[in-house]
TIKEVEX-213814 format. One record per atom (N, C-alpha, C): y, z, x; chain; residue number from 0; atom name. Coordinates in Angstrom, 1 decimal. Layout:
<atom><Y>Y</Y><Z>Z</Z><X>X</X><c>A</c><k>NUM</k><a>CA</a></atom>
...
//
This chain:
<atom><Y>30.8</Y><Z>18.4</Z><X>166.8</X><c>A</c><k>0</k><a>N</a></atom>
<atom><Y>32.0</Y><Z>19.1</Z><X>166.3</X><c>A</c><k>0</k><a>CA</a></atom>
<atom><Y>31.8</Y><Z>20.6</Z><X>166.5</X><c>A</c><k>0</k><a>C</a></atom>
<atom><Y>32.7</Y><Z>21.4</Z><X>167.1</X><c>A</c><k>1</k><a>N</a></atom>
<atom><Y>32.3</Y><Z>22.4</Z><X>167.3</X><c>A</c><k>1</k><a>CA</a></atom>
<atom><Y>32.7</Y><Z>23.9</Z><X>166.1</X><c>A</c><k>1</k><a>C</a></atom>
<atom><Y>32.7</Y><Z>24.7</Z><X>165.9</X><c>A</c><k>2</k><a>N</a></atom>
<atom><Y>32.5</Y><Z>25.5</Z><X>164.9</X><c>A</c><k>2</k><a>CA</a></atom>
<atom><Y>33.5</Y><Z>25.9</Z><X>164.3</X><c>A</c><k>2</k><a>C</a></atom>
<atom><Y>33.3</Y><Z>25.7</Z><X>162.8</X><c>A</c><k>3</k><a>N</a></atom>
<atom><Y>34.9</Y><Z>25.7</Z><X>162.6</X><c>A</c><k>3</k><a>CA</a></atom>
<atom><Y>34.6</Y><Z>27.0</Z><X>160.7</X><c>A</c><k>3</k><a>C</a></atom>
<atom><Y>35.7</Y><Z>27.6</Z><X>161.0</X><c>A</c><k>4</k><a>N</a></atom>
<atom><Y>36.2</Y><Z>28.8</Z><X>159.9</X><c>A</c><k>4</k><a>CA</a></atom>
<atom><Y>36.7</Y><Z>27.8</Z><X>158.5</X><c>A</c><k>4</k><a>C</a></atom>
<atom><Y>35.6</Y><Z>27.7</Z><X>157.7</X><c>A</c><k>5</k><a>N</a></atom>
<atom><Y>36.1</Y><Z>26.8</Z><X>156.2</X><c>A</c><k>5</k><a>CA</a></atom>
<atom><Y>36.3</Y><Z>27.6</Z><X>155.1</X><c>A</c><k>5</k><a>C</a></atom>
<atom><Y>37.7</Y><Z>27.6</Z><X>154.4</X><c>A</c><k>6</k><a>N</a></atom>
<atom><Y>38.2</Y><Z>28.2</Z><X>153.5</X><c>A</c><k>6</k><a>CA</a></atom>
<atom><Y>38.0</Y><Z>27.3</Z><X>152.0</X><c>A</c><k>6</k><a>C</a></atom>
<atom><Y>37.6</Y><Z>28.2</Z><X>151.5</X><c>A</c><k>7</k><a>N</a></atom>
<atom><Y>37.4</Y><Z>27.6</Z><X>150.2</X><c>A</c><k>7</k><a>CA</a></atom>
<atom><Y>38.5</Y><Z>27.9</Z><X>149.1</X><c>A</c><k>7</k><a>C</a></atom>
<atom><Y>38.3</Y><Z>27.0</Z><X>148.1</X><c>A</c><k>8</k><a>N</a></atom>
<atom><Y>39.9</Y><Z>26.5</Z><X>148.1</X><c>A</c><k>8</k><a>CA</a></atom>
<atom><Y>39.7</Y><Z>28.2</Z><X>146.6</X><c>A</c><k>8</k><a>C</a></atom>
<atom><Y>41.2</Y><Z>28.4</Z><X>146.1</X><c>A</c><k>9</k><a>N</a></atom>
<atom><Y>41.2</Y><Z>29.8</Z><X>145.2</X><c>A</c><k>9</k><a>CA</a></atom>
<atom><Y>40.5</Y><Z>29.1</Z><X>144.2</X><c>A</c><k>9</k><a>C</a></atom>
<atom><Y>40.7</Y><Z>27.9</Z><X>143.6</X><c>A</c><k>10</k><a>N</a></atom>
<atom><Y>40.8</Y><Z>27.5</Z><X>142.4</X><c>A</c><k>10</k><a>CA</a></atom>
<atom><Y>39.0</Y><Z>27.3</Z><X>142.1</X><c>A</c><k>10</k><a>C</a></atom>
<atom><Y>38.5</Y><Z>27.8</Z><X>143.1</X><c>A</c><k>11</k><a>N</a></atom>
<atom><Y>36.8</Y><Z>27.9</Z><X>143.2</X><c>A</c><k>11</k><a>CA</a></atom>
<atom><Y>36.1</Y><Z>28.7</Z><X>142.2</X><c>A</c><k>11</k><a>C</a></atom>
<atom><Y>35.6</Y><Z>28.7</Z><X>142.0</X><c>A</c><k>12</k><a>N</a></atom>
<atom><Y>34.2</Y><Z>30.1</Z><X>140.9</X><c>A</c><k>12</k><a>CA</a></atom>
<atom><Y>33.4</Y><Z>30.6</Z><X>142.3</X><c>A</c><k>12</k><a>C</a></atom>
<atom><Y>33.2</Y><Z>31.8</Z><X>142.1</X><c>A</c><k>13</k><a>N</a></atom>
<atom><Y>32.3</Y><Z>32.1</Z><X>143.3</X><c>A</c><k>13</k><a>CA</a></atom>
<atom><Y>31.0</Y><Z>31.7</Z><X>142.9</X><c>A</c><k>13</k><a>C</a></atom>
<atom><Y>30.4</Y><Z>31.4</Z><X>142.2</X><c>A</c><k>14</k><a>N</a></atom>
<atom><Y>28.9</Y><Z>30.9</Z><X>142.1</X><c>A</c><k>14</k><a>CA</a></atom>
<atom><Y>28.6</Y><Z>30.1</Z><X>142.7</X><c>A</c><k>14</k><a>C</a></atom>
<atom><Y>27.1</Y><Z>30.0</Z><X>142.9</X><c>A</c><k>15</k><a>N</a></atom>
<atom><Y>27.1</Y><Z>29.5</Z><X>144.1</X><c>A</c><k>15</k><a>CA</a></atom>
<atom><Y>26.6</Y><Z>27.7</Z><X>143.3</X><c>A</c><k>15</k><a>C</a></atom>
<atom><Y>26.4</Y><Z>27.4</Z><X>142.3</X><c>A</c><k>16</k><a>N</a></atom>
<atom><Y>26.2</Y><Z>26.4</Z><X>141.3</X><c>A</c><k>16</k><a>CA</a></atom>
<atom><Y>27.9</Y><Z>25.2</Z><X>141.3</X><c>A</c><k>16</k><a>C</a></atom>
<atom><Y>28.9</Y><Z>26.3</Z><X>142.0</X><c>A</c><k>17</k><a>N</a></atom>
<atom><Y>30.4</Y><Z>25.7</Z><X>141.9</X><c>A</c><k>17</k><a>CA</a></atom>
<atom><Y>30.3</Y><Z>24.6</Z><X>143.0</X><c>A</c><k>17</k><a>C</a></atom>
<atom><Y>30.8</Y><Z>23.8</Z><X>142.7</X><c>A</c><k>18</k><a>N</a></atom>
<atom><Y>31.4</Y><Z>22.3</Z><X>143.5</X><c>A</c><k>18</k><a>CA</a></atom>
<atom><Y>32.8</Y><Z>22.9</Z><X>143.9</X><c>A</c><k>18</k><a>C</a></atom>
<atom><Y>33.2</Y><Z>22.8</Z><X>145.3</X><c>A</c><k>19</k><a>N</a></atom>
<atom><Y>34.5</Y><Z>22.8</Z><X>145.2</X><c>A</c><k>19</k><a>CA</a></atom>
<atom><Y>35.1</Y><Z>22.3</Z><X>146.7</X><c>A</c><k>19</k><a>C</a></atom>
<atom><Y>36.5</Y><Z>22.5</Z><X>146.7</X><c>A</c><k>20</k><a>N</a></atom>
<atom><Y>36.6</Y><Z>22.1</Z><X>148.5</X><c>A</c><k>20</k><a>CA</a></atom>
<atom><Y>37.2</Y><Z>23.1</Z><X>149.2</X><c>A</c><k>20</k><a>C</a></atom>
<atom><Y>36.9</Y><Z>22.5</Z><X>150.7</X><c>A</c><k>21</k><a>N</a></atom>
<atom><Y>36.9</Y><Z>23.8</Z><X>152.0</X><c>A</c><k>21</k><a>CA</a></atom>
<atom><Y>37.6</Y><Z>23.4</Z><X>152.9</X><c>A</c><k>21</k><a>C</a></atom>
<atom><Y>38.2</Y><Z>23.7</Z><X>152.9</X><c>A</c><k>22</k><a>N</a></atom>
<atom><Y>39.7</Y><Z>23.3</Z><X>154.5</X><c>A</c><k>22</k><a>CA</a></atom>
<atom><Y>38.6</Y><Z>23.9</Z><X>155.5</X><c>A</c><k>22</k><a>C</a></atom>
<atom><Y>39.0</Y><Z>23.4</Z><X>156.9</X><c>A</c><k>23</k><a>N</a></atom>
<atom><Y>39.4</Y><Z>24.3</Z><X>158.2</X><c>A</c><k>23</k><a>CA</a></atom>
<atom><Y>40.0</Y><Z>23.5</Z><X>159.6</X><c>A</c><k>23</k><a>C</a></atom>
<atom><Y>40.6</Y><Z>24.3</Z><X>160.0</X><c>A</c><k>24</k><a>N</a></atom>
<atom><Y>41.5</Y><Z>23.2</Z><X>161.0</X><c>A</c><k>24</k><a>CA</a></atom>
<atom><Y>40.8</Y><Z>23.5</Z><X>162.3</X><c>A</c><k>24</k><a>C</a></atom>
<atom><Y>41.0</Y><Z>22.7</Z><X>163.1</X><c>A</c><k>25</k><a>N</a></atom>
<atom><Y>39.8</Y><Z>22.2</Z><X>164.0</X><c>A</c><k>25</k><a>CA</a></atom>
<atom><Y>40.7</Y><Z>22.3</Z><X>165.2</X><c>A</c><k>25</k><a>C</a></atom>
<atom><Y>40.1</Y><Z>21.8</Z><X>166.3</X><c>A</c><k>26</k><a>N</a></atom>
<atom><Y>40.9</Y><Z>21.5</Z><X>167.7</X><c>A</c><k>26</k><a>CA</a></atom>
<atom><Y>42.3</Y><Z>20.5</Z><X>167.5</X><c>A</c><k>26</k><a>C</a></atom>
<atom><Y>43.2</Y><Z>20.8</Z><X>167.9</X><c>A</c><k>27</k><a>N</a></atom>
<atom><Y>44.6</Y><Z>19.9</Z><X>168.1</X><c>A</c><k>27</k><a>CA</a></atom>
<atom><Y>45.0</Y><Z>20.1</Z><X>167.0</X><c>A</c><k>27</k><a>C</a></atom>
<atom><Y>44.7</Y><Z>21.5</Z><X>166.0</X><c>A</c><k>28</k><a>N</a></atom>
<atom><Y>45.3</Y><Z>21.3</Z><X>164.5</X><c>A</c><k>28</k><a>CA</a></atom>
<atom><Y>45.1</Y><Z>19.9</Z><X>164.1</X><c>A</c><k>28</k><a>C</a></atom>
<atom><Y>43.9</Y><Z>19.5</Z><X>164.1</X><c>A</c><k>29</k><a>N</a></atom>
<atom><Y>43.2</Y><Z>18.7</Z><X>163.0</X><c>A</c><k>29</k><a>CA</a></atom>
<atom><Y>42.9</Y><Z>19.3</Z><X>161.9</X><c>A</c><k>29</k><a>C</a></atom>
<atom><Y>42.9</Y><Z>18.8</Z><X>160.3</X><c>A</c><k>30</k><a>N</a></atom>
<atom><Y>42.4</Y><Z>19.0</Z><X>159.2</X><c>A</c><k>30</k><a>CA</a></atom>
<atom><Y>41.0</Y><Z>18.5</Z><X>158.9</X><c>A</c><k>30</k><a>C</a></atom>
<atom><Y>40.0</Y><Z>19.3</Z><X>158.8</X><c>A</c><k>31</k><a>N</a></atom>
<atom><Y>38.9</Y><Z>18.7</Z><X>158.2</X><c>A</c><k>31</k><a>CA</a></atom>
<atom><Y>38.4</Y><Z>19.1</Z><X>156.9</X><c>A</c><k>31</k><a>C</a></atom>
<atom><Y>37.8</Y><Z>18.1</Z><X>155.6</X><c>A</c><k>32</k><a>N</a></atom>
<atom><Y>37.4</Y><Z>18.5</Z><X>155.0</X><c>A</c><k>32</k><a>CA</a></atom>
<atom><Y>36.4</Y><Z>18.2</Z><X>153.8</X><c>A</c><k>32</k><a>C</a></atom>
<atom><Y>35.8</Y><Z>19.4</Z><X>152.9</X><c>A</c><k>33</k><a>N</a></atom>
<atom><Y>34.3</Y><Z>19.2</Z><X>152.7</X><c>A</c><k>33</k><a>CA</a></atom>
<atom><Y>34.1</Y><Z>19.5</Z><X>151.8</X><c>A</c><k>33</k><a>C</a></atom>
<atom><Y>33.3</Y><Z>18.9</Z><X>150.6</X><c>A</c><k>34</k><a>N</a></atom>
<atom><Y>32.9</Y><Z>19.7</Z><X>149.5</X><c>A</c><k>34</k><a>CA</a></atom>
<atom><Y>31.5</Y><Z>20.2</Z><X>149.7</X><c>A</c><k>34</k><a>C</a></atom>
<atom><Y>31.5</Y><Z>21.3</Z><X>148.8</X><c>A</c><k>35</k><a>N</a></atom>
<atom><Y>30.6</Y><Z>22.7</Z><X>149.3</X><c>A</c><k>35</k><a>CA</a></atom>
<atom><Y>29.0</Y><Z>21.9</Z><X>148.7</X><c>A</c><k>35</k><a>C</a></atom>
<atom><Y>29.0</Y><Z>21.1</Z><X>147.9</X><c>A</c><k>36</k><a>N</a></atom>
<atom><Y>27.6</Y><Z>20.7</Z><X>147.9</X><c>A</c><k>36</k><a>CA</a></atom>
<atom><Y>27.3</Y><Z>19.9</Z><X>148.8</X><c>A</c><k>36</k><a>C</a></atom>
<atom><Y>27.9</Y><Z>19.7</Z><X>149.5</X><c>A</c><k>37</k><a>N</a></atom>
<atom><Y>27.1</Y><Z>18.7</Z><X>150.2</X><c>A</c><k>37</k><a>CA</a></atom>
<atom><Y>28.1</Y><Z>18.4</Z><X>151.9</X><c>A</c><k>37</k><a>C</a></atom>
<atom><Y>28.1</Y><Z>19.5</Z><X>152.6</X><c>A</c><k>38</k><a>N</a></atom>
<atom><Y>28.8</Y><Z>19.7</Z><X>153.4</X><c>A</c><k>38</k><a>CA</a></atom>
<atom><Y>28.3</Y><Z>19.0</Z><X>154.6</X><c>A</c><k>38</k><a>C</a></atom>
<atom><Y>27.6</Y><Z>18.5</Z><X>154.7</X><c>A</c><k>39</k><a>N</a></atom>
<atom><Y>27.3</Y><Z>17.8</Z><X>156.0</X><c>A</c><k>39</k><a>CA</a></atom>
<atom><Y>28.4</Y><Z>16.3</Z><X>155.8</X><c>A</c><k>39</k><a>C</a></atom>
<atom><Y>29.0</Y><Z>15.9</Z><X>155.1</X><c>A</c><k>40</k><a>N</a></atom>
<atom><Y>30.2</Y><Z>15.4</Z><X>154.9</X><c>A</c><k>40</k><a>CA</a></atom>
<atom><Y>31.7</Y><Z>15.5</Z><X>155.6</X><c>A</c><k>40</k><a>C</a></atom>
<atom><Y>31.9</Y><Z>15.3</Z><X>156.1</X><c>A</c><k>41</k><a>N</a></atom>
<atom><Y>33.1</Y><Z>15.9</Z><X>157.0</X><c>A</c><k>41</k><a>CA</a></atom>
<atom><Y>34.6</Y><Z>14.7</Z><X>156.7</X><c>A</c><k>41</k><a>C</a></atom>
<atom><Y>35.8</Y><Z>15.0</Z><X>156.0</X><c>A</c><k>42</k><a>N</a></atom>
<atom><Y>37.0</Y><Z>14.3</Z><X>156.6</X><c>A</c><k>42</k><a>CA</a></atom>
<atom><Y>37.6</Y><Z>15.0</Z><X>157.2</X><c>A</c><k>42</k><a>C</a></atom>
<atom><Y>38.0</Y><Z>14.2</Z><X>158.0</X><c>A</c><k>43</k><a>N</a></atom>
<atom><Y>39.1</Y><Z>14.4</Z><X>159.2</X><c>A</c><k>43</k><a>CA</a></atom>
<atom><Y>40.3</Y><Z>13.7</Z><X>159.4</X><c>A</c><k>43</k><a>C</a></atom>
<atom><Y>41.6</Y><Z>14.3</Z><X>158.9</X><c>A</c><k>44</k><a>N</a></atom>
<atom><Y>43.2</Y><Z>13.5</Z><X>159.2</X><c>A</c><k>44</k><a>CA</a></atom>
<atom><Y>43.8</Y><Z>14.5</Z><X>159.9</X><c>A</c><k>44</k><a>C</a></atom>
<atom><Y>45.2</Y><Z>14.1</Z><X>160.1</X><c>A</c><k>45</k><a>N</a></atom>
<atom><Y>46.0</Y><Z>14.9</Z><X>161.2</X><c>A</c><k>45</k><a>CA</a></atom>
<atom><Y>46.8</Y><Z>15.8</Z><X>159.9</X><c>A</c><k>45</k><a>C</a></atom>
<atom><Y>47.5</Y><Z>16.7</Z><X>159.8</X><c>A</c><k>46</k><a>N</a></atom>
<atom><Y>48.1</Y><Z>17.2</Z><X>159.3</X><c>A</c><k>46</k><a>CA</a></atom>
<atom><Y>49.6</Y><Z>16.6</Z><X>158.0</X><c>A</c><k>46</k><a>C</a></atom>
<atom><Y>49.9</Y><Z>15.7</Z><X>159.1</X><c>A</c><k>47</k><a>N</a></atom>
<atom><Y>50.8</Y><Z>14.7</Z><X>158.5</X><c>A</c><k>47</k><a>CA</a></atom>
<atom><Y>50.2</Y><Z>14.0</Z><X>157.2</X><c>A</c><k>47</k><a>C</a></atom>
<atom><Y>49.5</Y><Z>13.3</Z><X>158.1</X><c>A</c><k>48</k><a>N</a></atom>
<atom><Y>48.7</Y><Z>12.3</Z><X>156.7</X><c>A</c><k>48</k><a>CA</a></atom>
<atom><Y>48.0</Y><Z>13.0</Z><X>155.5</X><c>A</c><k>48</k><a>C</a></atom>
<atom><Y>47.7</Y><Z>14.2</Z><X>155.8</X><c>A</c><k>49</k><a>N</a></atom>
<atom><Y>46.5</Y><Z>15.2</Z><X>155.0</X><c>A</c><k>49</k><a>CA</a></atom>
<atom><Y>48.2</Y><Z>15.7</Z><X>154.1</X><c>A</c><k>49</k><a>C</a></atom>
<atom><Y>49.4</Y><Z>15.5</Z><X>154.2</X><c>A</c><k>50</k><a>N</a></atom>
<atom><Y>50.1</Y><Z>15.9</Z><X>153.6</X><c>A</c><k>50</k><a>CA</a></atom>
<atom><Y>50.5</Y><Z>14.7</Z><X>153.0</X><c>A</c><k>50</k><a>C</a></atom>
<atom><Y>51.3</Y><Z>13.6</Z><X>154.0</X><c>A</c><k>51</k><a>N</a></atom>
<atom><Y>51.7</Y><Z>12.6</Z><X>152.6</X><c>A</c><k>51</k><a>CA</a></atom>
<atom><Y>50.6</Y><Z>12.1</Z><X>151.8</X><c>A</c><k>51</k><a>C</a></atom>
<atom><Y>48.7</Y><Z>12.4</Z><X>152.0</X><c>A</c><k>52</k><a>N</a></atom>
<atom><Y>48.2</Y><Z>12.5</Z><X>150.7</X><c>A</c><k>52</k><a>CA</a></atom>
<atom><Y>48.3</Y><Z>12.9</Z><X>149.9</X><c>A</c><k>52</k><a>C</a></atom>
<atom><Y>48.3</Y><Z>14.2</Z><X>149.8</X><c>A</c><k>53</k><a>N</a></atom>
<atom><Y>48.3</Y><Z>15.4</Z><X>148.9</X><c>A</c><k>53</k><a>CA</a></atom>
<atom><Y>49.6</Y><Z>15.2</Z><X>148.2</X><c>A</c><k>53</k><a>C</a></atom>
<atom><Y>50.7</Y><Z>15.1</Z><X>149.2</X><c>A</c><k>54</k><a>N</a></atom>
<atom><Y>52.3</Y><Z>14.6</Z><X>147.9</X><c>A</c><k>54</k><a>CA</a></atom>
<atom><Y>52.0</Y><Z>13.1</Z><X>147.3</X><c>A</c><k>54</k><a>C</a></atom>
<atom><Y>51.4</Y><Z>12.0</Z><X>147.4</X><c>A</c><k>55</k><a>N</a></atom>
<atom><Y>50.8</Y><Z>11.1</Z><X>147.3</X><c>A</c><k>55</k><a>CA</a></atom>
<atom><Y>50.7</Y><Z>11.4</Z><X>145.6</X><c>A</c><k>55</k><a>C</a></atom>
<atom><Y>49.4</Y><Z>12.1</Z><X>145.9</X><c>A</c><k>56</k><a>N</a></atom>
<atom><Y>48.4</Y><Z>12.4</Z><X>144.7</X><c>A</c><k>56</k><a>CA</a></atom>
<atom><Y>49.2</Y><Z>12.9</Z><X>143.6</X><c>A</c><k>56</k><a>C</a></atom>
<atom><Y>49.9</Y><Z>14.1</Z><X>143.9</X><c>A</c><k>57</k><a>N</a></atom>
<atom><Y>50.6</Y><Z>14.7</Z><X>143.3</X><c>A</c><k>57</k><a>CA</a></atom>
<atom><Y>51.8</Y><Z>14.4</Z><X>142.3</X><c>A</c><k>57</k><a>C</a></atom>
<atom><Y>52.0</Y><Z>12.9</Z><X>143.4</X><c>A</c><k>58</k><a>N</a></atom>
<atom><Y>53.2</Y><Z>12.4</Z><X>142.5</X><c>A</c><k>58</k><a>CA</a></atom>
<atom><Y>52.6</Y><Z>11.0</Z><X>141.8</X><c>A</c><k>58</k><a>C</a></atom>
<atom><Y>51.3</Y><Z>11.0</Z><X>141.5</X><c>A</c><k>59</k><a>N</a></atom>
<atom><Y>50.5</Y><Z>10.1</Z><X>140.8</X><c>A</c><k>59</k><a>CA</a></atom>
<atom><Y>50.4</Y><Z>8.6</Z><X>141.2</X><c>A</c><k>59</k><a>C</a></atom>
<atom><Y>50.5</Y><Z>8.4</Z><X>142.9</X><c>A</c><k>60</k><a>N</a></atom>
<atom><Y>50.6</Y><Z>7.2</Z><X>143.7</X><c>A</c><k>60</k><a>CA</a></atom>
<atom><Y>49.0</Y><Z>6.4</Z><X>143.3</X><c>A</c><k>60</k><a>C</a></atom>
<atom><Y>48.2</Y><Z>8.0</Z><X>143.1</X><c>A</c><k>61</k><a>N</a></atom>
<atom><Y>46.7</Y><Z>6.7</Z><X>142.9</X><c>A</c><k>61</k><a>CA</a></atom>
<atom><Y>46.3</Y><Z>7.3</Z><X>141.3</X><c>A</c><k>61</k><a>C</a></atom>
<atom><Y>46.8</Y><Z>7.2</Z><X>140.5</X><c>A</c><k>62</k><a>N</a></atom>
<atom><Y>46.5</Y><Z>7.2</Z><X>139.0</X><c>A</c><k>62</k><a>CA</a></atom>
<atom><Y>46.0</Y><Z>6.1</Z><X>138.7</X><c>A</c><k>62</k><a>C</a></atom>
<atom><Y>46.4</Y><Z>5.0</Z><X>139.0</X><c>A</c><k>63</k><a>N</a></atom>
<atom><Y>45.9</Y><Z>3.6</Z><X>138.8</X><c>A</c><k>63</k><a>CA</a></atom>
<atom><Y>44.2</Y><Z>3.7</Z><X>139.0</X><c>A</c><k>63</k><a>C</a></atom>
<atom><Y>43.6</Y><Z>4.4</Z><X>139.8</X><c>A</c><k>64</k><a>N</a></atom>
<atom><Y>42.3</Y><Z>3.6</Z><X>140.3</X><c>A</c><k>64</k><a>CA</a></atom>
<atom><Y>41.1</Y><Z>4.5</Z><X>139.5</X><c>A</c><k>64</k><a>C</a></atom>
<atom><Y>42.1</Y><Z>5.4</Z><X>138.7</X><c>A</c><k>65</k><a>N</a></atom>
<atom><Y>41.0</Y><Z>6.0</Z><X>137.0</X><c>A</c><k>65</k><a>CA</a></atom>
<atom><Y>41.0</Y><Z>5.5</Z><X>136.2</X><c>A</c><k>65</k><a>C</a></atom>
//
């Protein structure tokens, strides 16, 4: 994978003790993404799907599986 600019999300603490997650978009406007403890972890979806998750989530599609 070649080198990519990861934004950490606002809703972060700057410490460095904070768990949190990191966007950055990649070649072909790919989405990949990582939480900061343990970053050798990588997802990767296309922008589409990285969205109807996120409206997904939002609108409580996976509440069930807590």
């Amino acid at each position: 994978m070649t080198e990519l600019s990861w934004q950490k999300s606002s809703f972060s603490g700057g410490d460095a003790g904070n768990s949190c997650l990191e966007v950055a978009i990649g070649i072909g406007g790919l989405r990949h993404l990582r939480e900061s403890d343990d970053a050798s972890v990588v997802i990767t979806s296309s922008t589409a799907k990285l969205r109807a998750f996120i409206l997904g989530a939002k609108a409580g599609e996976f509440d069930h599986l807590i």
